[in-house]
C-alpha positions as CSV (number, residue, x, y, z in Angstrom):
1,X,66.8,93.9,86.8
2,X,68.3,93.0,90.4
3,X,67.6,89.4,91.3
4,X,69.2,87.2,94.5
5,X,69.2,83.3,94.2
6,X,70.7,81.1,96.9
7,X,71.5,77.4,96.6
8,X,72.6,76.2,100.3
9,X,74.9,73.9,98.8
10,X,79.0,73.5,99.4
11,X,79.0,75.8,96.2
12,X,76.6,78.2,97.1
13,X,75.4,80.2,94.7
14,X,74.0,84.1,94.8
15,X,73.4,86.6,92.1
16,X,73.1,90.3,92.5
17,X,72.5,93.0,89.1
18,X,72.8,89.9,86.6
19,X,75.9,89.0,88.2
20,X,76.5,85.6,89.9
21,X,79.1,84.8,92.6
22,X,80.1,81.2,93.6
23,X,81.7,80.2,96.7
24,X,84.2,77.6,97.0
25,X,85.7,76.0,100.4
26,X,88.3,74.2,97.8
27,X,91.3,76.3,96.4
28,X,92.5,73.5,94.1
29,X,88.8,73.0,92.4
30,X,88.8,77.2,92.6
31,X,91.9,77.3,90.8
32,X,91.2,75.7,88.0
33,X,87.7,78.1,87.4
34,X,90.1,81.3,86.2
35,X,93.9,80.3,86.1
36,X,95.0,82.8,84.2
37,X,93.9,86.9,84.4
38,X,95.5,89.6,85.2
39,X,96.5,89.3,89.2
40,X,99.4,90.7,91.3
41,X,102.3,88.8,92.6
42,X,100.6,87.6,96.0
43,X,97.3,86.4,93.6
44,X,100.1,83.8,91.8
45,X,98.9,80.4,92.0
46,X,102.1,79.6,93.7
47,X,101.4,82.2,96.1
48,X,98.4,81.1,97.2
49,X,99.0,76.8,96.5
50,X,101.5,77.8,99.6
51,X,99.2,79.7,101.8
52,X,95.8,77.9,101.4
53,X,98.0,74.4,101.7
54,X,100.3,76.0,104.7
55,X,97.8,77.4,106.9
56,X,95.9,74.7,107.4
57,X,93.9,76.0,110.8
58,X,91.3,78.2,108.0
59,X,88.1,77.9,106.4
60,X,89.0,78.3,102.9
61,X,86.3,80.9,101.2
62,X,87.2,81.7,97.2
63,X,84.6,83.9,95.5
64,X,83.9,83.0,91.8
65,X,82.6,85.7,90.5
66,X,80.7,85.2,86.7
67,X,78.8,87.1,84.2
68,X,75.5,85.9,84.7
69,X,74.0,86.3,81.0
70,X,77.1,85.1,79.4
71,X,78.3,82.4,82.0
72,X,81.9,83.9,81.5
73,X,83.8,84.4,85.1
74,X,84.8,88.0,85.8
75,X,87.0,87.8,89.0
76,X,87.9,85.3,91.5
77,X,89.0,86.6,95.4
78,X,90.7,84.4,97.3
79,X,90.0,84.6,101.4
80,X,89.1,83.1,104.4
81,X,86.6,82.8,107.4
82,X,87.1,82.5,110.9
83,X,85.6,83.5,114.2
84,X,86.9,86.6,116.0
85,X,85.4,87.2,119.4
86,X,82.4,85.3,118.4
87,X,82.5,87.5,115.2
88,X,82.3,86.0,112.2
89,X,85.0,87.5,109.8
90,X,86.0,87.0,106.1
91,X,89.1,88.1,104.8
92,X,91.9,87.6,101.6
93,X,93.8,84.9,102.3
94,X,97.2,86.7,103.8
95,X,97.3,87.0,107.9
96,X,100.3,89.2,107.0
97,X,102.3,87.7,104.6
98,X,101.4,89.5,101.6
99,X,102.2,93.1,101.1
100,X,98.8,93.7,98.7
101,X,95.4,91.6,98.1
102,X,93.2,91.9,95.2
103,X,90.7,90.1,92.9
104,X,92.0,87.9,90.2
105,X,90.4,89.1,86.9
106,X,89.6,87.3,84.1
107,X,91.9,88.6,81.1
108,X,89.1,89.5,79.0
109,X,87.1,91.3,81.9
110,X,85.9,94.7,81.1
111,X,84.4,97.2,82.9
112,X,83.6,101.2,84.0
113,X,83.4,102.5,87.7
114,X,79.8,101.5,87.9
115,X,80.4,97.6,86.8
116,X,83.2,97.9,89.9
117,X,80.6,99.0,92.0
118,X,78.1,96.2,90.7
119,X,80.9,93.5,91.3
120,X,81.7,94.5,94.7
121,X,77.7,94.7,95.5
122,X,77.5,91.3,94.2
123,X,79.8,90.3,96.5
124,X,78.4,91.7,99.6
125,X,75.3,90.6,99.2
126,X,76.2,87.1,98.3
127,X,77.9,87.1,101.8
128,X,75.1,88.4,103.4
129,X,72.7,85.7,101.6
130,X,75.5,83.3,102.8
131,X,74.2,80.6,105.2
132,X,76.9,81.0,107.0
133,X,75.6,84.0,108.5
134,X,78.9,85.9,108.3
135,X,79.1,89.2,110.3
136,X,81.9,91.5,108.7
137,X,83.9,92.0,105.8
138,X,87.4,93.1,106.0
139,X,89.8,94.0,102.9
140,X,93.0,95.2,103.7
141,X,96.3,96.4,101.6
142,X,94.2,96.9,98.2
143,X,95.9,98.4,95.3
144,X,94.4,100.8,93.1
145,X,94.9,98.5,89.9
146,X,95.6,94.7,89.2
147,X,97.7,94.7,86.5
148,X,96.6,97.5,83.7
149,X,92.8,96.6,85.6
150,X,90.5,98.7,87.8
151,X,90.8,97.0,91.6
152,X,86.9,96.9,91.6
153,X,86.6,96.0,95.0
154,X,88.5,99.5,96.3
155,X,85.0,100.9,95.3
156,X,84.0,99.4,99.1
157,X,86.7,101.3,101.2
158,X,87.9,105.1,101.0
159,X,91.2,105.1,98.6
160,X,94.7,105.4,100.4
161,X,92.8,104.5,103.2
162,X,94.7,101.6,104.8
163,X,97.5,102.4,107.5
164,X,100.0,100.6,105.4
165,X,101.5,101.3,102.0
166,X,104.0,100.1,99.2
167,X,107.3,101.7,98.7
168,X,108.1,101.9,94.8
169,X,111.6,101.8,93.3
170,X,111.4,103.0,89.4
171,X,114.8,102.4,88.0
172,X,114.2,103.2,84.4
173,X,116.5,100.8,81.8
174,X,119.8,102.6,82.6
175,X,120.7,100.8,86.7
176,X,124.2,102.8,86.6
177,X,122.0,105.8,86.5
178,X,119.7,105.0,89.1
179,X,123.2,103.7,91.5
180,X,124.2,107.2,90.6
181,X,121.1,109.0,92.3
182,X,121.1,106.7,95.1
183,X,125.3,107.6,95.5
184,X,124.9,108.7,99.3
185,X,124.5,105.1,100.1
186,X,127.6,104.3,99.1
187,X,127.3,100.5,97.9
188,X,130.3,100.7,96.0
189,X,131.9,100.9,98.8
190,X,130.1,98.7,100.8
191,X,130.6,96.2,98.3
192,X,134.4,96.4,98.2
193,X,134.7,96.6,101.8
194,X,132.4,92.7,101.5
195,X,134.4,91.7,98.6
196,X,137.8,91.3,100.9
197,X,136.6,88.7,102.6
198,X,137.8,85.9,101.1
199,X,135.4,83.7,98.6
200,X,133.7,87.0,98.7
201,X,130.0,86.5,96.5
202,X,126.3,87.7,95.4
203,X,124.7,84.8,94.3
204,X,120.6,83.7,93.5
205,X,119.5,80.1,94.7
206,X,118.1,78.4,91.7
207,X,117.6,74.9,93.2
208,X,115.4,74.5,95.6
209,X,117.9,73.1,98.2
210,X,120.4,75.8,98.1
211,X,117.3,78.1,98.6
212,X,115.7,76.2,101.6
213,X,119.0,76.1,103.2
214,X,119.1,80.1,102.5
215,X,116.2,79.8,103.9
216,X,117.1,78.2,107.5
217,X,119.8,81.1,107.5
218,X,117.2,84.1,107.3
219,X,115.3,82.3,109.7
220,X,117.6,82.6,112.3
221,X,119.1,86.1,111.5
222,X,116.0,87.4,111.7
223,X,114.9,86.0,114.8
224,X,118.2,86.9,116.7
225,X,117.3,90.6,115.2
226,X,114.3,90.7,116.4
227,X,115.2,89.4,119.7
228,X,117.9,92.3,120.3
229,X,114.7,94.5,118.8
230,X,112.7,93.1,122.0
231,X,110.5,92.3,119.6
232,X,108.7,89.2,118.9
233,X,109.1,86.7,115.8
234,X,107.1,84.5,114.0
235,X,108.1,83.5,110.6
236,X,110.0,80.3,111.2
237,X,107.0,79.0,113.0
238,X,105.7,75.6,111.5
239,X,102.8,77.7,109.3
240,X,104.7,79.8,108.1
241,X,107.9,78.2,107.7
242,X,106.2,75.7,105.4
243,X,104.7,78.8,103.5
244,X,107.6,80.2,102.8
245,X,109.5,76.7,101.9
246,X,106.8,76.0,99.9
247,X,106.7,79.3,97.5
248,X,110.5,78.3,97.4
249,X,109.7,74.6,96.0
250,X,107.3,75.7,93.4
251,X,108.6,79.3,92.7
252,X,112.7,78.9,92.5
253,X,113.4,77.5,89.1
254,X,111.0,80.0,87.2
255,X,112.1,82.7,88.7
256,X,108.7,83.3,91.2
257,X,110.7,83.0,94.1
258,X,114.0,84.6,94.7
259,X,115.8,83.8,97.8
260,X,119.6,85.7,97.5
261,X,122.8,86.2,99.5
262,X,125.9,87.5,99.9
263,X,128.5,84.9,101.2
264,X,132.1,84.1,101.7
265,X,134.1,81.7,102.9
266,X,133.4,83.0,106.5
267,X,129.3,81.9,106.1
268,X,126.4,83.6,104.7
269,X,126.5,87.2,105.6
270,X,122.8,88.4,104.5
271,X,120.0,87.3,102.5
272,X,116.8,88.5,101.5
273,X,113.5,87.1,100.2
274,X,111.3,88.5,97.0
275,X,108.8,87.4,94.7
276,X,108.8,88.7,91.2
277,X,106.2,89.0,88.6
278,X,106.6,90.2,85.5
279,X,109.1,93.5,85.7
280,X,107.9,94.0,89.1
281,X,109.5,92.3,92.6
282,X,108.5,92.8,95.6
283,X,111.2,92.8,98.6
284,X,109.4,90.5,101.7
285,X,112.2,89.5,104.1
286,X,115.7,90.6,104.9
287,X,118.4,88.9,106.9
288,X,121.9,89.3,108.2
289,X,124.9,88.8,110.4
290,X,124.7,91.8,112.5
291,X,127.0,94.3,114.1
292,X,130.5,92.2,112.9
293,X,129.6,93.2,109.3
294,X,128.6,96.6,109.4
295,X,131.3,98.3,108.0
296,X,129.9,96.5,104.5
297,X,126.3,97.5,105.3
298,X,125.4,94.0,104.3
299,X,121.1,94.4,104.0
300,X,121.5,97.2,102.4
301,X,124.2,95.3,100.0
302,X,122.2,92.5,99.4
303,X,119.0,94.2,98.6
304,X,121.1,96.2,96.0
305,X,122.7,93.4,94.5
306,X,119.4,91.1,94.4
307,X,118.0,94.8,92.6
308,X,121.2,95.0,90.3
309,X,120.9,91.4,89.2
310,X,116.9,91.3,88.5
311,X,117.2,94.7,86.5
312,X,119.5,92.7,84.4
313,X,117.0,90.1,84.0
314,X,114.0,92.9,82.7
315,X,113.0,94.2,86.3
316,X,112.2,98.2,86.4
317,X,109.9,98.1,89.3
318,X,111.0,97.1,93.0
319,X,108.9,97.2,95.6
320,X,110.9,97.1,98.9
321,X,107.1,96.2,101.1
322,X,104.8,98.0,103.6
323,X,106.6,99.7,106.6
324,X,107.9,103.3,106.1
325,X,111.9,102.2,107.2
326,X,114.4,105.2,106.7
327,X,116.1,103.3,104.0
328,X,113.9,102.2,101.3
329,X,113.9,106.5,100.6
330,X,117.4,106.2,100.7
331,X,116.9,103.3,97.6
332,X,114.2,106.6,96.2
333,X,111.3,104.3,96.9
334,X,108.2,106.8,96.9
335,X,104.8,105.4,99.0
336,X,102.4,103.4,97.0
337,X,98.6,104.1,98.9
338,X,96.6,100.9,99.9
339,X,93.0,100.7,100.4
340,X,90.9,99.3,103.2
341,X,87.5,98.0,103.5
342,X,85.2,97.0,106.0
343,X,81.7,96.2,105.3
344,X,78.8,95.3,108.3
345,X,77.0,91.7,106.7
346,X,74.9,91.5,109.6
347,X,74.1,94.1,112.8
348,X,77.0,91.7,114.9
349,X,79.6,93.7,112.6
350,X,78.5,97.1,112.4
351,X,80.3,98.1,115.9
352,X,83.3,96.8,114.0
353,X,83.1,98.7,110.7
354,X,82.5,102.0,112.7
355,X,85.7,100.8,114.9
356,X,87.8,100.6,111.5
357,X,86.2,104.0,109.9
358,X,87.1,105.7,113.1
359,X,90.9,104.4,113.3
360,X,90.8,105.1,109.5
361,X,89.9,109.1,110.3
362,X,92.1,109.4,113.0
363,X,95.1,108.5,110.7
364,X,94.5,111.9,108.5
365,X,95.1,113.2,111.6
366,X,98.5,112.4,113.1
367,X,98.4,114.9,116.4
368,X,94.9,113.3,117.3
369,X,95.8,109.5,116.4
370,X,98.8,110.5,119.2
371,X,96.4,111.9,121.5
372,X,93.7,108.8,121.2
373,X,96.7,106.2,121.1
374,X,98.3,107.7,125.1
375,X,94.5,108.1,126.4
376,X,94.1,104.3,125.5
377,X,97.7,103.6,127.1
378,X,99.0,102.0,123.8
379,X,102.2,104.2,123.0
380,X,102.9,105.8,119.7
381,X,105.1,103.7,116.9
């Protein structure tokens, strides 16, 4: 029996098919409701301590989302509201630092393609009951699973649908092998050529100093980049520079957070930054000295050597992020599809969704999307 129960309280309450969702505007109190499940790495608690604590200009909105006969919670999804052109918008908690968003679900939490359906309904209409007359629903950079789990809220979007997707590395147990089938890149050689520099090194930060001041480095390679790029940067602004010190503080000395480098005695020549959870890690930023080193190669170096020693540690799956760069085939990474969805919670958002579906269509369609992009004066990428 469908019922719908609203409590207009700071933890509002709604339940849809005897399934109850619970909204929270605190992600510390939220966190402690389902801290452990199966989640990817950008659901971590240090992950999202970071984000919730470093972007501070949000409205925190957590969905707790609970078997209603049992009292037993099924999922948590962490996101955000905000007003958009008067819109009001709810969203996972990213604003393009993670590479994928998903619920958090409970370890014990079971269920076919219809209970999917009836969690993401749940949700959806718990936001629509929502006093706080929200207008749109946007879920971006879905996987298809969380952990061994069905992603049950890909049930609201078309799979593969999202303009962005992963870019999986599968080294199997034997790395020489895999360097092997990746030979045309030559890293042995690159890394010969780096090793003649004098006090020549790969190392991993594991204290959280060495690692801000790694840190500080990337920060400023990656803005001179981008500057040469004409392009504009804005990851060592205060927000997200705290983020990303922050995942550092917490996540260095388990292993969460790995912030490498290749140095010598001349400075540090490149460095990266990952996250890794459980055999997988995810490649997020990459930094380095530019043109003076590029008979070594050195992003393509470090990444290998950050790959090399991880694989050593148990890591078979590396994820070198969203954006289809020329080298992560070089590395045999092979696409990963995301999902998208947009959902209309009140008439104010439908103009939006139909915006989205339509951008969503037109990129099955490359020769079109090129066609719309030039009418609308917006270039092709």
């Amino acid at each position: 029996m469908a019922f719908l129960s609203v409590e207009q309280l700071d933890g509002r309450v709604s339940s849809t098919l005897g399934i109850t969702v619970d909204f929270l505007r605190d992600w510390r109190q939220a966190a402690l409701r389902l801290n452990a499940g199966h989640r990817t790495a950008f659901q971590h608690g240090y992950w999202l301590d970071a984000w919730y604590e470093a972007f501070r200009g949000v409205a925190p909105l957590i969905a707790i989302i609970t078997d209603a006969a049992t009292g037993r919670d099924i999922a948590m999804v962490p996101m955000f509201s905000h007003v958009r052109r008067g819109i009001r918008v709810v969203e996972f908690a990213d604003l393009g630092v993670s590479d994928n968003n998903a619920p958090i679900l409970a370890c014990d939490a079971n269920f076919d393609a219809a209970g999917a359906q009836a969690i993401s309904t749940a949700l959806v209409d718990a936001l629509r009951a929502s006093p706080d007359r929200f207008d749109l629903l946007r879920l971006k950079k879905m996987p298809t699973h969380v952990g061994a789990k069905m992603n049950p809220l890909v049930s609201l979007g078309r799979s593969g649908s999202s303009s962005l997707n992963g870019n999986l590395v599968l080294t199997g147990d034997d790395y020489a092998h895999y360097l092997a089938s990746i030979k045309r890149m030559q890293m042995p050689r690159c890394w010969r050529v780096f090793s003649r520099h004098a006090g020549a090194r790969f190392e991993i930060a594991t204290e959280v100093i060495h690692a801000h001041e790694l840190l500080d480095v990337m920060d400023v390679q990656q803005q001179e980049r981008m500057q040469q790029l004409g392009s504009r940067f804005v990851l060592n602004d205060e927000a997200h520079a705290r983020f990303y010190r922050e995942v550092a503080r917490q996540g260095v000395a388990d292993g969460y957070a790995v912030i490498s480098a290749l140095v010598c005695d001349e400075g540090i020549v490149a460095t990266t930054l990952g996250v890794r959870y459980g055999a997988t890690y995810f490649l997020l930023r990459i930094g380095h000295a530019g043109k003076p080193w590029a008979k070594c190669s050195p992003g393509l170096l470090v990444t290998e050597r950050t790959m090399a020693a991880l694989h050593q540690q148990g890591v078979r799956r590396f994820d070198l992020s969203i954006g289809n760069h020329d080298y992560k085939r070089r590395f045999g990474a092979e696409p990963v599809p995301l999902t998208d969805a947009s959902v209309a919670l009140s008439w104010r958002g439908l103009p939006y969704v139909l915006r989205d579906h339509a951008a969503q269509g037109l990129r099955r369609h490359p020769r079109l999307a090129a066609l719309a992009a030039r009418m609308l004066g917006k270039g092709t990428r």
